[in-house]
N, C-alpha and C positions, 0 to 999 in steps of 0.2 A: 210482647212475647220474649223469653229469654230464650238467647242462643250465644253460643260461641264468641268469641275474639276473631278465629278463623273463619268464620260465617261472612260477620260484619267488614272483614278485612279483604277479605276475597271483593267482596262486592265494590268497593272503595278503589280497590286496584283497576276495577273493570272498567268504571268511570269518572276514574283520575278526580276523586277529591279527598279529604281526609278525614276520619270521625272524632268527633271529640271525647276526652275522656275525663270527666269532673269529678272532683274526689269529696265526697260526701261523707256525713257524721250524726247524721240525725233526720225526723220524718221530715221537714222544712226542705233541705237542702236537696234531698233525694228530690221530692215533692218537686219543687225549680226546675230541675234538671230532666227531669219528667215532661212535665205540663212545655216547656219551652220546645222539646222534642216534638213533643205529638203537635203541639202547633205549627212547626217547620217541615212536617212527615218526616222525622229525619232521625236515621238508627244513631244511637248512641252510648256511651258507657258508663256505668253507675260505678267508680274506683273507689277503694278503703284501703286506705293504709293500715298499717300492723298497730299506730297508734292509737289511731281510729275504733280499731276494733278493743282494744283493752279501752277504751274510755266506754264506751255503747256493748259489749260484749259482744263476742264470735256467732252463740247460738243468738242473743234479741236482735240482732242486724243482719243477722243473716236469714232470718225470719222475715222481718221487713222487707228488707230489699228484696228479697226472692219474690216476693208475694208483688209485691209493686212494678218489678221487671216482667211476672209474666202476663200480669194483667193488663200491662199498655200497650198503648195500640202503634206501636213502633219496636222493631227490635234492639234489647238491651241483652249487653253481655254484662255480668257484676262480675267485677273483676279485681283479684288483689294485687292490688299496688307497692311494689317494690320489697316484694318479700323476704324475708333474710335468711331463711331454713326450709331444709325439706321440712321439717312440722309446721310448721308455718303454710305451706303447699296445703299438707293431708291435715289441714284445723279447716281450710277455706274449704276443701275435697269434701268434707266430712257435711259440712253443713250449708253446700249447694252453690256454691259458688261456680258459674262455667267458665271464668277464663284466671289464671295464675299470673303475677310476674315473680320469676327466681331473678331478684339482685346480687348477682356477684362480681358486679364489677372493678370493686375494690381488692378482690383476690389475685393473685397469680396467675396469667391463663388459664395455667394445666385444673389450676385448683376452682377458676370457675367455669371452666370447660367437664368438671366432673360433677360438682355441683349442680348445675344445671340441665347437665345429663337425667340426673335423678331425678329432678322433681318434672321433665319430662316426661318418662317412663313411670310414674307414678301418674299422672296426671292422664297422660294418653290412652292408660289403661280404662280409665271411665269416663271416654270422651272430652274430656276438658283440653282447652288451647292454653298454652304455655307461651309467653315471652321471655325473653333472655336480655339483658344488656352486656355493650363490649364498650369499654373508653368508659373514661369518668366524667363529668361533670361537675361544676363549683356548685356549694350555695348548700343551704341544711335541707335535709330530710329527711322527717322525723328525730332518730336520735344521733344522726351520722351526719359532721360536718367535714366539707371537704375545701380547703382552702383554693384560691382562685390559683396559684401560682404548682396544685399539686394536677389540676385536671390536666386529662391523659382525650388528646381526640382519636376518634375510633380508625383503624388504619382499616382501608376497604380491603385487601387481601385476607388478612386477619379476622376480620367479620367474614366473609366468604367461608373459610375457614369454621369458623366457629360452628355457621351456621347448621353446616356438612357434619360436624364430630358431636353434637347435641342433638340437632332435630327440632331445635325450637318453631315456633309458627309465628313469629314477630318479634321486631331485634332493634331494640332499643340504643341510637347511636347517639355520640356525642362530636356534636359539630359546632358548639360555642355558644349556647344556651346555660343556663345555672339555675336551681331550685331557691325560690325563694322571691320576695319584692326589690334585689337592687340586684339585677344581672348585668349590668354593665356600666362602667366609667367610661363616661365619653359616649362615642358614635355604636348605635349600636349594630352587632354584624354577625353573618355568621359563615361556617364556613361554604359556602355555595357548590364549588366546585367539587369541596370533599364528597360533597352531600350526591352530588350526580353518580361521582365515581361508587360509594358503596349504593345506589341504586345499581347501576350497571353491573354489578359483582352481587349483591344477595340476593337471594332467587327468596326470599320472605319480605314481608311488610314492613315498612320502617318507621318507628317512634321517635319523637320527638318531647322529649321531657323539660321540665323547665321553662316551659313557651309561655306563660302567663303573659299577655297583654299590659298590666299594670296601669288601665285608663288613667289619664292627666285629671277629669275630672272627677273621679272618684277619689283622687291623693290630692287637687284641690280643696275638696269639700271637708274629705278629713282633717285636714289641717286647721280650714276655718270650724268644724264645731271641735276643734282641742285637742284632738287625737297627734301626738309625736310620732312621727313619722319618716323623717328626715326626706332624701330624694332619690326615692325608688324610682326604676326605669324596666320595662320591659321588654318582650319582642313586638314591635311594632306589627302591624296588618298587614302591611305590604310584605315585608320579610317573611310571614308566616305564608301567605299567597303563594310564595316564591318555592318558600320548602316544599311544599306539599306539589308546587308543579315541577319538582326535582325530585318525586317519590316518595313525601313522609305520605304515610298512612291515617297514623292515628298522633293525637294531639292533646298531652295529657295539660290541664288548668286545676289549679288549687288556689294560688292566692290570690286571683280576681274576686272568684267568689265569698274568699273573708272578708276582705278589703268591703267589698260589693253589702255584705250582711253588716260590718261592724259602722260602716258610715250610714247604713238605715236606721239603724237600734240607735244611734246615734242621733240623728236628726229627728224619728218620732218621737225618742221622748225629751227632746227640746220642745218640741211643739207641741207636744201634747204634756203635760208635770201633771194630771192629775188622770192620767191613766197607769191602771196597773194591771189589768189583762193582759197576761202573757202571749193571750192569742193573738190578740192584734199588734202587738210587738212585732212578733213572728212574724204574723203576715206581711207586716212590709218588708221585712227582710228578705220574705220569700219572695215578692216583688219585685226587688231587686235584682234577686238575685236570679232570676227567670230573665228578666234583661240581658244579663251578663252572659248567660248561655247561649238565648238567640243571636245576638251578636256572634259569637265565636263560632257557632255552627255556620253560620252565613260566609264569615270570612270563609271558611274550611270548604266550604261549598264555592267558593268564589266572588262571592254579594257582600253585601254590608245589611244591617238595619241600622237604623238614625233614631238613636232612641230621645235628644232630644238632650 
Protein backbone atom coordinates (compact mmCIF):
# COMPACT_ATOMS: atom_id res chain seq x y z
CA UNK A 1 0.00 0.00 0.00
CA UNK A 2 1.46 3.41 -0.65
CA UNK A 3 1.47 6.06 2.16
CA UNK A 4 3.46 8.75 3.41
CA UNK A 5 7.11 9.13 4.83
CA UNK A 6 5.08 10.60 7.82
CA UNK A 7 3.03 7.51 8.22
CA UNK A 8 5.90 5.16 8.10
CA UNK A 9 7.99 7.33 10.36
CA UNK A 10 5.58 7.89 12.99
CA UNK A 11 5.26 4.32 13.43
CA UNK A 12 9.23 3.66 13.59
CA UNK A 13 9.27 6.32 16.36
CA UNK A 14 6.71 4.38 18.21
CA UNK A 15 8.69 1.25 18.14
CA UNK A 16 12.27 2.53 18.16
CA UNK A 17 13.47 0.84 14.99
CA UNK A 18 14.49 2.48 11.72
CA UNK A 19 13.00 1.96 7.87
CA UNK A 20 14.97 1.52 5.19
CA UNK A 21 15.16 3.55 2.35
CA UNK A 22 16.73 1.84 -1.27
CA UNK A 23 17.14 3.97 -4.13
CA UNK A 24 15.86 2.13 -7.11
CA UNK A 25 16.12 2.67 -11.13
CA UNK A 26 14.50 0.06 -12.76
CA UNK A 27 11.54 -3.03 -12.59
CA UNK A 28 14.48 -5.58 -10.95
CA UNK A 29 15.59 -3.15 -8.27
CA UNK A 30 12.18 -1.97 -7.24
CA UNK A 31 11.16 -5.66 -7.71
CA UNK A 32 14.24 -6.68 -4.57
CA UNK A 33 13.17 -4.22 -2.55
CA UNK A 34 9.67 -5.15 -2.69
CA UNK A 35 9.61 -9.12 -2.49
CA UNK A 36 12.46 -8.72 0.38
CA UNK A 37 9.87 -6.46 2.31
CA UNK A 38 6.96 -8.37 2.05
CA UNK A 39 8.97 -11.37 3.17
CA UNK A 40 10.31 -9.46 6.53
CA UNK A 41 6.34 -7.85 6.91
CA UNK A 42 8.35 -4.85 6.89
CA UNK A 43 7.29 -1.09 5.72
CA UNK A 44 9.69 0.31 3.48
CA UNK A 45 10.86 3.02 1.05
CA UNK A 46 11.12 2.84 -2.73
CA UNK A 47 13.83 6.22 -3.34
CA UNK A 48 14.76 7.99 -6.84
CA UNK A 49 17.05 10.10 -7.33
CA UNK A 50 16.81 13.21 -9.84
CA UNK A 51 19.34 11.02 -11.70
CA UNK A 52 17.44 8.24 -11.65
CA UNK A 53 14.48 9.78 -12.95
CA UNK A 54 16.16 11.45 -16.17
CA UNK A 55 17.65 7.97 -17.09
CA UNK A 56 13.91 5.78 -16.67
CA UNK A 57 11.75 9.24 -17.02
CA UNK A 58 9.43 11.05 -14.25
CA UNK A 59 6.04 9.88 -15.96
CA UNK A 60 7.43 5.72 -16.84
CA UNK A 61 8.83 5.41 -13.07
CA UNK A 62 6.47 6.96 -11.80
CA UNK A 63 3.98 4.84 -13.30
CA UNK A 64 5.87 1.76 -12.13
CA UNK A 65 6.67 2.46 -8.81
CA UNK A 66 3.19 3.97 -8.07
CA UNK A 67 1.56 0.77 -9.26
CA UNK A 68 4.05 -1.67 -7.41
CA UNK A 69 3.93 0.47 -4.10
CA UNK A 70 0.14 0.26 -3.92
CA UNK A 71 -0.15 -3.17 -4.69
CA UNK A 72 2.13 -4.77 -1.93
CA UNK A 73 1.36 -6.02 0.88
CA UNK A 74 3.55 -3.76 3.09
CA UNK A 75 3.50 -0.14 3.32
CA UNK A 76 5.71 1.96 0.79
CA UNK A 77 6.22 5.47 0.63
CA UNK A 78 8.16 6.52 -3.16
CA UNK A 79 9.85 8.87 -2.20
CA UNK A 80 12.30 11.63 -4.07
CA UNK A 81 15.72 11.49 -2.97
CA UNK A 82 17.58 14.52 -2.56
CA UNK A 83 15.90 16.84 -4.61
CA UNK A 84 17.41 20.09 -5.73
CA UNK A 85 14.41 22.46 -6.72
CA UNK A 86 10.96 23.39 -5.95
CA UNK A 87 10.21 21.83 -9.74
CA UNK A 88 11.85 19.07 -8.83
CA UNK A 89 9.11 18.78 -5.70
CA UNK A 90 5.95 19.72 -8.18
CA UNK A 91 7.62 16.97 -11.23
CA UNK A 92 7.41 14.09 -8.24
CA UNK A 93 3.82 16.20 -6.87
CA UNK A 94 2.63 15.81 -10.27
CA UNK A 95 3.17 12.26 -11.09
CA UNK A 96 2.37 10.49 -7.49
CA UNK A 97 4.96 10.36 -5.64
CA UNK A 98 3.87 10.58 -1.47
CA UNK A 99 6.88 11.64 0.06
CA UNK A 100 9.68 14.58 -1.29
CA UNK A 101 13.31 15.32 -0.07
CA UNK A 102 14.26 19.30 -0.62
CA UNK A 103 18.29 19.14 -0.50
CA UNK A 104 19.47 22.32 0.50
CA UNK A 105 22.01 21.74 2.40
CA UNK A 106 24.82 23.10 0.52
CA UNK A 107 22.97 26.69 0.75
CA UNK A 108 23.27 29.26 3.22
CA UNK A 109 20.85 28.70 6.21
CA UNK A 110 18.61 31.51 5.51
CA UNK A 111 18.76 30.35 1.82
CA UNK A 112 17.80 26.74 2.65
CA UNK A 113 15.58 27.51 5.50
CA UNK A 114 13.33 29.29 2.48
CA UNK A 115 13.93 26.69 0.10
CA UNK A 116 12.67 24.33 1.90
CA UNK A 117 10.05 26.29 3.23
CA UNK A 118 8.52 26.13 -0.25
CA UNK A 119 8.57 22.85 -1.29
CA UNK A 120 6.89 22.28 2.13
CA UNK A 121 4.05 24.36 1.49
CA UNK A 122 3.80 23.00 -1.84
CA UNK A 123 3.89 19.47 -0.85
CA UNK A 124 1.63 19.65 2.34
CA UNK A 125 -0.91 21.32 0.25
CA UNK A 126 -1.64 17.69 -1.30
CA UNK A 127 -0.80 15.55 1.57
CA UNK A 128 2.62 14.74 0.81
CA UNK A 129 5.69 14.49 3.59
CA UNK A 130 8.43 16.51 3.03
CA UNK A 131 12.27 15.99 4.38
CA UNK A 132 14.70 18.53 4.74
CA UNK A 133 18.52 18.17 5.41
CA UNK A 134 20.74 20.60 7.66
CA UNK A 135 24.85 19.83 7.87
CA UNK A 136 26.58 18.37 4.82
CA UNK A 137 27.96 15.33 4.31
CA UNK A 138 31.18 13.99 2.14
CA UNK A 139 31.15 11.57 -0.93
CA UNK A 140 29.07 12.16 -4.47
CA UNK A 141 25.54 12.31 -5.04
CA UNK A 142 24.41 12.27 -8.11
CA UNK A 143 25.84 15.32 -9.69
CA UNK A 144 27.20 17.20 -6.50
CA UNK A 145 30.45 16.23 -4.96
CA UNK A 146 31.40 17.45 -1.60
CA UNK A 147 34.92 16.95 -0.52
CA UNK A 148 35.64 15.26 2.97
CA UNK A 149 37.49 18.22 4.42
CA UNK A 150 34.27 20.74 3.29
CA UNK A 151 31.43 18.55 5.32
CA UNK A 152 29.70 20.65 7.77
CA UNK A 153 27.98 18.30 11.01
CA UNK A 154 24.62 19.22 11.85
CA UNK A 155 24.72 21.52 15.12
CA UNK A 156 21.50 20.12 17.12
CA UNK A 157 20.24 23.76 18.06
CA UNK A 158 20.42 24.80 14.53
CA UNK A 159 18.36 21.81 13.36
CA UNK A 160 15.72 22.47 16.21
CA UNK A 161 15.66 25.62 14.76
CA UNK A 162 15.35 24.66 11.28
CA UNK A 163 12.83 22.32 11.96
CA UNK A 164 10.32 25.12 13.67
CA UNK A 165 10.91 27.85 10.61
CA UNK A 166 10.27 25.09 7.62
CA UNK A 167 7.89 22.45 9.04
CA UNK A 168 9.60 19.73 7.48
CA UNK A 169 8.41 16.08 8.66
CA UNK A 170 11.93 14.26 8.70
CA UNK A 171 15.52 15.95 8.99
CA UNK A 172 18.12 14.54 7.38
CA UNK A 173 21.39 15.03 9.74
CA UNK A 174 24.97 14.84 9.19
CA UNK A 175 26.83 12.91 12.00
CA UNK A 176 29.94 11.51 9.84
CA UNK A 177 28.54 9.25 7.33
CA UNK A 178 29.38 10.15 3.31
CA UNK A 179 27.65 9.07 -0.06
CA UNK A 180 29.29 6.80 -1.83
CA UNK A 181 31.49 3.15 -1.39
CA UNK A 182 34.73 4.73 0.51
CA UNK A 183 33.23 6.71 3.69
CA UNK A 184 36.13 6.39 5.65
CA UNK A 185 39.97 6.10 6.07
CA UNK A 186 40.78 4.30 8.89
CA UNK A 187 38.24 3.27 11.91
CA UNK A 188 35.18 3.76 11.19
CA UNK A 189 32.85 6.24 13.47
CA UNK A 190 30.40 8.46 13.95
CA UNK A 191 29.39 11.06 15.73
CA UNK A 192 27.22 9.38 18.67
CA UNK A 193 26.87 11.77 21.04
CA UNK A 194 25.91 14.49 18.33
CA UNK A 195 23.41 12.10 17.18
CA UNK A 196 21.59 11.90 20.93
CA UNK A 197 21.76 15.51 21.28
CA UNK A 198 19.75 16.43 17.98
CA UNK A 199 17.43 13.54 19.00
CA UNK A 200 16.80 15.25 22.12
CA UNK A 201 16.32 18.79 20.36
CA UNK A 202 14.14 17.72 16.98
CA UNK A 203 10.76 17.05 17.69
CA UNK A 204 10.85 15.21 13.83
CA UNK A 205 12.49 11.90 12.45
CA UNK A 206 15.91 11.67 11.78
CA UNK A 207 17.88 10.46 8.60
CA UNK A 208 20.65 8.98 8.08
CA UNK A 209 22.33 9.24 4.55
CA UNK A 210 25.29 7.82 3.35
CA UNK A 211 24.98 4.52 5.65
CA UNK A 212 25.56 1.91 3.02
CA UNK A 213 27.02 -1.14 4.61
CA UNK A 214 29.69 -1.83 1.92
CA UNK A 215 29.68 -5.97 2.58
CA UNK A 216 33.63 -7.24 2.63
CA UNK A 217 32.19 -10.06 0.70
CA UNK A 218 30.64 -8.53 -1.95
CA UNK A 219 34.06 -6.03 -2.56
CA UNK A 220 35.82 -9.62 -2.08
CA UNK A 221 34.19 -11.14 -4.93
CA UNK A 222 34.21 -8.20 -6.99
CA UNK A 223 37.65 -7.93 -6.94
CA UNK A 224 38.14 -11.64 -7.84
CA UNK A 225 35.76 -11.69 -11.09
CA UNK A 226 37.91 -8.16 -12.14
CA UNK A 227 35.91 -5.41 -11.25
CA UNK A 228 38.46 -2.28 -9.84
CA UNK A 229 37.39 -1.37 -7.08
CA UNK A 230 40.08 -0.33 -4.77
CA UNK A 231 39.12 -0.35 -0.79
CA UNK A 232 35.72 0.75 -0.13
CA UNK A 233 34.61 0.88 3.58
CA UNK A 234 31.22 1.39 4.94
CA UNK A 235 29.09 1.85 8.24
CA UNK A 236 29.41 -1.24 9.81
CA UNK A 237 26.01 -3.01 11.58
CA UNK A 238 26.87 -2.48 14.87
CA UNK A 239 27.32 1.40 14.26
CA UNK A 240 24.08 1.38 12.39
CA UNK A 241 22.25 -0.45 15.53
CA UNK A 242 23.59 2.22 17.52
CA UNK A 243 22.20 5.26 15.39
CA UNK A 244 18.86 4.13 15.15
CA UNK A 245 18.87 3.30 19.14
CA UNK A 246 20.08 7.00 19.36
CA UNK A 247 16.91 8.18 17.18
CA UNK A 248 17.76 7.63 13.34
CA UNK A 249 14.55 6.85 11.80
CA UNK A 250 14.91 6.19 8.34
CA UNK A 251 18.13 4.65 6.60
CA UNK A 252 18.80 5.61 3.27
CA UNK A 253 21.19 2.53 1.02
CA UNK A 254 22.12 2.93 -2.67
CA UNK A 255 25.52 1.35 -3.12
CA UNK A 256 25.12 -1.97 -1.51
CA UNK A 257 22.66 -2.64 -3.86
CA UNK A 258 24.92 -1.69 -7.07
CA UNK A 259 27.78 -3.25 -5.70
CA UNK A 260 25.19 -6.33 -4.79
CA UNK A 261 23.68 -6.22 -8.75
CA UNK A 262 27.14 -5.63 -10.57
CA UNK A 263 29.07 -8.67 -8.69
CA UNK A 264 25.86 -10.85 -9.83
CA UNK A 265 25.81 -9.92 -13.58
CA UNK A 266 29.17 -10.52 -12.95
CA UNK A 267 29.59 -13.78 -11.80
CA UNK A 268 26.52 -15.27 -13.93
CA UNK A 269 27.81 -14.54 -16.76
CA UNK A 270 31.20 -16.03 -15.86
CA UNK A 271 29.28 -19.17 -15.30
CA UNK A 272 27.15 -19.12 -17.63
CA UNK A 273 29.30 -17.56 -21.48
CA UNK A 274 26.47 -19.01 -23.56
CA UNK A 275 23.53 -17.40 -22.01
CA UNK A 276 22.12 -14.44 -23.34
CA UNK A 277 18.56 -13.81 -21.83
CA UNK A 278 18.46 -10.82 -20.25
CA UNK A 279 15.98 -12.15 -17.96
CA UNK A 280 17.89 -14.54 -16.35
CA UNK A 281 20.75 -12.14 -16.14
CA UNK A 282 18.34 -9.85 -14.14
CA UNK A 283 17.14 -12.42 -12.10
CA UNK A 284 20.16 -13.13 -10.27
CA UNK A 285 20.85 -9.61 -9.88
CA UNK A 286 17.54 -9.39 -8.35
CA UNK A 287 18.53 -12.19 -6.10
CA UNK A 288 20.94 -10.63 -4.86
CA UNK A 289 19.96 -7.97 -4.49
CA UNK A 290 16.82 -8.99 -2.33
CA UNK A 291 19.63 -10.32 0.06
CA UNK A 292 21.02 -7.13 0.48
CA UNK A 293 17.70 -5.49 1.50
CA UNK A 294 16.74 -8.29 3.93
CA UNK A 295 19.83 -7.98 5.65
CA UNK A 296 19.64 -4.20 6.10
CA UNK A 297 16.01 -4.29 7.19
CA UNK A 298 17.01 -6.79 9.98
CA UNK A 299 19.87 -4.89 11.16
CA UNK A 300 17.26 -1.57 11.33
CA UNK A 301 15.03 -3.92 12.98
CA UNK A 302 17.71 -5.11 15.41
CA UNK A 303 18.42 -8.86 13.97
CA UNK A 304 20.72 -9.98 11.36
CA UNK A 305 20.00 -12.48 8.50
CA UNK A 306 23.14 -14.99 7.61
CA UNK A 307 22.80 -15.01 4.04
CA UNK A 308 25.65 -17.30 3.74
Amino acid sequence: MLVTLRELLADAGRHGYAVGAFNVYNLESAQAVLRAAETLDAPVILATSEKALRYGGWRELGVLLRTMAREARVPVALHLDHGSSVESVLLALRYGWSSVMLDGSHLPYEENVALTREAVRVAHAVGVSVEGELGEIAGIEDDRAVEEGRARLTDPEQARKFVKETGVDALAVAVGTSHGAYKYHGTPRLDLERLSALHARVPVPLVLHGASGVPAHLVEEARALGMEIGDPQGVPDDLLREAVQRGIRKVNTDTDLRLAFTVAVRRFLRDHPGVFDPRKILEAARNAMIKVVQHRIEVLRGGTIHDG
